[in-house]
N, C-alpha and C positions, 0 to 999 in steps of 0.2 A: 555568511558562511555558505559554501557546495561542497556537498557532501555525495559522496556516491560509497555505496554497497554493496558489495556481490556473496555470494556464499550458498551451501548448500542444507537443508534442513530434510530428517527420516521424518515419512508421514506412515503411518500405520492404521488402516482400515480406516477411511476419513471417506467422506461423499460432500466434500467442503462446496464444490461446483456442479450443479445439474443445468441440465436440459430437456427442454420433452416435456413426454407426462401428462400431459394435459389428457385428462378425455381417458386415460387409462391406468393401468395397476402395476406399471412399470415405469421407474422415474433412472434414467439414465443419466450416468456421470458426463461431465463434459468432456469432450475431446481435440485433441489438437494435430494438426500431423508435423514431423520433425524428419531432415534430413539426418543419416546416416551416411559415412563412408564404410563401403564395402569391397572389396582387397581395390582395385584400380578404379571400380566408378561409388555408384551414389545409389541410394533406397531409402525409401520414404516409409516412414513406419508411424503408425496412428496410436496417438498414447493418450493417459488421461492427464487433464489440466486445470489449472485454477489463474481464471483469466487476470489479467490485470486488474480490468474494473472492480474486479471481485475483493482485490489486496487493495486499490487505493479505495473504494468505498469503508473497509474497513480501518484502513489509517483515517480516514475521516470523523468514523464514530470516538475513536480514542485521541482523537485532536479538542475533538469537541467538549469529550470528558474531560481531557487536564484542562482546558481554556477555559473550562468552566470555574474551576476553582482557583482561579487567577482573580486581580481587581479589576479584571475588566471585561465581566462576565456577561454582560450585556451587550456587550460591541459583535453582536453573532445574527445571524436572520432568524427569522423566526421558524424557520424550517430546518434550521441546525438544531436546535434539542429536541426534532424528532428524527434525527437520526438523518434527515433528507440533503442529500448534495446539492449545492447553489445551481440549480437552472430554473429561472424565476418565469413565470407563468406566461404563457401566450395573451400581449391585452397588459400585461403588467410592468406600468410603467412606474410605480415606487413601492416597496417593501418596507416591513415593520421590523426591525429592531425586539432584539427578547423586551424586553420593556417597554412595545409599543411606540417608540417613536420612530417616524415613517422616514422612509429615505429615496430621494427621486434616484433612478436608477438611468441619469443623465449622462454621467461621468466617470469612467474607469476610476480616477483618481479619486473622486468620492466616494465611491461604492466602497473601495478597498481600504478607506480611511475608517470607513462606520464597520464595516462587515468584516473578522479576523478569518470566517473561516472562506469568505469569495477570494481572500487575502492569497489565502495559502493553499486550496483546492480550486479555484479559479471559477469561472461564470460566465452566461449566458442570459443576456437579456434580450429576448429576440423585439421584445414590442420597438426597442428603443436601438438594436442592435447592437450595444456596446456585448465586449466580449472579454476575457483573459482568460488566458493558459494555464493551466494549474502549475502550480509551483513544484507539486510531490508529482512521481511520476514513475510506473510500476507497470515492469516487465509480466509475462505469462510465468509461472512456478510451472516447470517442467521436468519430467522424470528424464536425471544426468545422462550422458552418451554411454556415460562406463559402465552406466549398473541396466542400462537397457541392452547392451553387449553382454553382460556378463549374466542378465538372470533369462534361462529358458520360462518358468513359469510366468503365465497372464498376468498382468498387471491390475486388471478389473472382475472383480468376483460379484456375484449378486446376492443379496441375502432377502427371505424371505419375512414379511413381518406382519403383522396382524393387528386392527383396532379393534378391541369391543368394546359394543355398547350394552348394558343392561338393564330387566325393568327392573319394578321394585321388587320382586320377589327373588333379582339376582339372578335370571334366569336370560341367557341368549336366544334371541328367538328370530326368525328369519323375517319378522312382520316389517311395516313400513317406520317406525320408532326406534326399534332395535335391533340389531344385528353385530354381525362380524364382520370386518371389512380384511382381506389378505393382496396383500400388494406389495413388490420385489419392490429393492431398493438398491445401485451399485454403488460400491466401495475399492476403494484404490489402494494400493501400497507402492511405498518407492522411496529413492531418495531423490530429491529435487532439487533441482538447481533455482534462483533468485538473481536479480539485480536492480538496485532503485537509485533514483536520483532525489535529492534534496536540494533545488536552488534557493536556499534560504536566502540568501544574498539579495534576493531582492524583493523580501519582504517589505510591504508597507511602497514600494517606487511602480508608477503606473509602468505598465508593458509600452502603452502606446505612445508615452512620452518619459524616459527614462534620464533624461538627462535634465538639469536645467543649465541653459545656455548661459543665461546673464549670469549666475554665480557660481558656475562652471563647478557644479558638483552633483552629484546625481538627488532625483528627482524625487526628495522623500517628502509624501506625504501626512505621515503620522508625526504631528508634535511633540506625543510623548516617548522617547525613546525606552522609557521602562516598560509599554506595552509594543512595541514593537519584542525588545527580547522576551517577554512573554510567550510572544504567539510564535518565536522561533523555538523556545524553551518545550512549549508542548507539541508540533510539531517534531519533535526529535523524541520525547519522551511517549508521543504515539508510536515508535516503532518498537518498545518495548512489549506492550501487547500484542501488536500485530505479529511477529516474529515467537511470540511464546504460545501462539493457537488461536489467537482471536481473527480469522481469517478468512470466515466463510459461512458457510448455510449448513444446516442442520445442527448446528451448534447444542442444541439442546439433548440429542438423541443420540447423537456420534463425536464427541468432541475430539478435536483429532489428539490420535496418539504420537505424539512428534518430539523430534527434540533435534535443537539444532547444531547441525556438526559441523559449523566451519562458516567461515567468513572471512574478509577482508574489505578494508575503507581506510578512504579517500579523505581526508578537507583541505579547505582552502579558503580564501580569499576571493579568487575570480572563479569565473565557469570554465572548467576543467574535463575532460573526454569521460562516457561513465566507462568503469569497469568492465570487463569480457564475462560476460552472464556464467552463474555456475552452471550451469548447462554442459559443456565445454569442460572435458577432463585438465586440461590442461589452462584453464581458467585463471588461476592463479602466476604461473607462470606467463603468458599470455599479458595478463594485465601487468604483471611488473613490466613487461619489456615494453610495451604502451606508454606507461610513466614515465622508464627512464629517457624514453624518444621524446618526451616533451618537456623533461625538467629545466632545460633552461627556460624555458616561457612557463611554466608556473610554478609557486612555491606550493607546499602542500605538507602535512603529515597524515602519515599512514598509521592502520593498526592495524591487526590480526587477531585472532582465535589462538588459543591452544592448542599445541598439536601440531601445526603447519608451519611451516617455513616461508615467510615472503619476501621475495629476495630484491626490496627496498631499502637502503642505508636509511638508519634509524629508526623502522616502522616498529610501532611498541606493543608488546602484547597485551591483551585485554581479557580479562577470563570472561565477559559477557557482555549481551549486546546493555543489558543494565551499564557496565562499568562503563562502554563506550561512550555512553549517552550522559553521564557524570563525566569523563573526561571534556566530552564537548562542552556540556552546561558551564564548568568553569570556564571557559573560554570564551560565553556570552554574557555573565553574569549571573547565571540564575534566573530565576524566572519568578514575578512579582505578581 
């Protein structure tokens, strides 16, 4: 299965993305700058941003969570349940399995047989230099063209915040034990645009040898086909979280205030163009006229959000990226 996403989601006072900081009392939101048309030419205007890294690190954590609860919860590095993305050690030429058994890190097609999540977030093994491309694959979240045209108000506010600490008698004191500590922190608002790609398709087939020649069908490694739809299974059902707020830093202290307003998706069978980033007012439109300029070379069905119109023959509505993601799972089998 390739799946592709576009859609826009409200964040409300979130500081999901920083930068800085170090060494001082001010910890700065991340930034990006984005072209604008302005009546005949072009301006550049600096907004705040929630990088890629930042979204596919978190579809990692919540790949990791449903694969865990899968039967084949072991088939993961040992650096997946603590949260860390497959780029295995300088000098490290085989890796431990959650269960401790080691895996030489010789062979793409190895690695990605033993290990679900190098499988599906891809890897770096510099000792040995074997490599693969991550399968999930996540645009910049970026405040839309229309709501950056349309709102005069700043986009990033700062808010003021304080630690203390006290001794025993409850009392804040300025000594070297205890104190007050006051340090700003930025916060964004907006609505944002998104776009992600899912080559599920080729789960479980090395990148660097994808075909196999002598039995002229492609190039799968995993014997067992019920853990391969597993690791496609929670792969899809990590965008559930990711998409409902689980997306960023500060999580504890600022959880963003979000809800998301719109979407549109893609699947298929082959590897298919992704979607025009909601970024782009006219996103929607845009991508349909994209689709229909390639339908004869791929098959596909669509879906949509509530609300919107996407003007794709037969694309189905969906009331949520949950339902999405139940519509696709039938279409894998479910997840073992």
């Amino acid at each position: 299965m390739y799946l592709r996403i576009s859609g826009r989601v409200r964040l409300n006072s979130h500081s999901l993305n920083t930068q800085g900081g170090g060494g001082t009392n001010y910890i700065e939101i991340t930034k990006a700058r984005v072209s604008l048309r302005s009546g005949d030419g072009w301006r550049i205007v600096e907004v705040p941003a929630i990088s890629g890294n930042m979204l596919k690190h978190w579809h990692f954590v919540a790949f990791v969570d449903s694969f865990r609860r899968t039967n084949y919860a072991n088939n993961l590095t040992s650096r997946a349940i603590r949260y860390n993305a497959t780029r295995f050690a300088k000098g490290e030429d085989k890796h431990n399995k959650v269960d401790g058994t080691p895996v030489k890190l010789e062979d793409e097609g190895k690695i990605i047989k033993e290990f679900a999540d190098a499988d599906i977030h891809g890897f770096l093994a510099p000792q040995t230099g074997v490599r693969r491309v991550s399968l999930v694959k996540t645009s910049f979240l970026l405040p839309t063209e229309d709501f950056i045209e349309s709102v005069d108000e700043r986009l990033v506010h700062a808010v003021k915040h304080n630690r203390v600490d006290v001794d025993e008698a409850g009392k804040i004191s300025a000594g070297e034990e205890t104190a007050m500590m006051l340090f700003n922190r930025e916060y964004a608002t907006g609505v944002y645009g998104f776009s992600l790609v899912l080559d599920l398709g080729m789960v479980g087939i090395p990148q660097s040898k994808p075909w196999n020649s002598e039995e002229n069908r492609p190039n799968l490694v995993l014997s067992d086909e019920n853990e391969r739809e597993a690791r496609i299974s929670s792969a899809l059902e990590a965008l559930i979280n990711l998409l409902s707020g689980s997306m960023g830093a500060n999580l504890s202290r600022s959880y963003p205030v979000i809800k998301l307003e719109e979407f549109i998706a893609v699947s298929g069978e082959r590897p298919m163009p992704a979607l025009v980033h909601g970024f782009y007012k006219d996103y929607i439109e845009e991508s349909a006229r994209l689709l229909r300029g390639v339908a004869d070379f791929f098959s596909f069905s669509a879906y949509h959000s509530p609300g919107i119109e996407f003007p794709i023959e037969g694309s189905e509505e969906v009331g949520s990226i949950g339902e999405l993601v139940s519509k696709l799972l039938e279409s894998t089998g479910g997840k073992n």
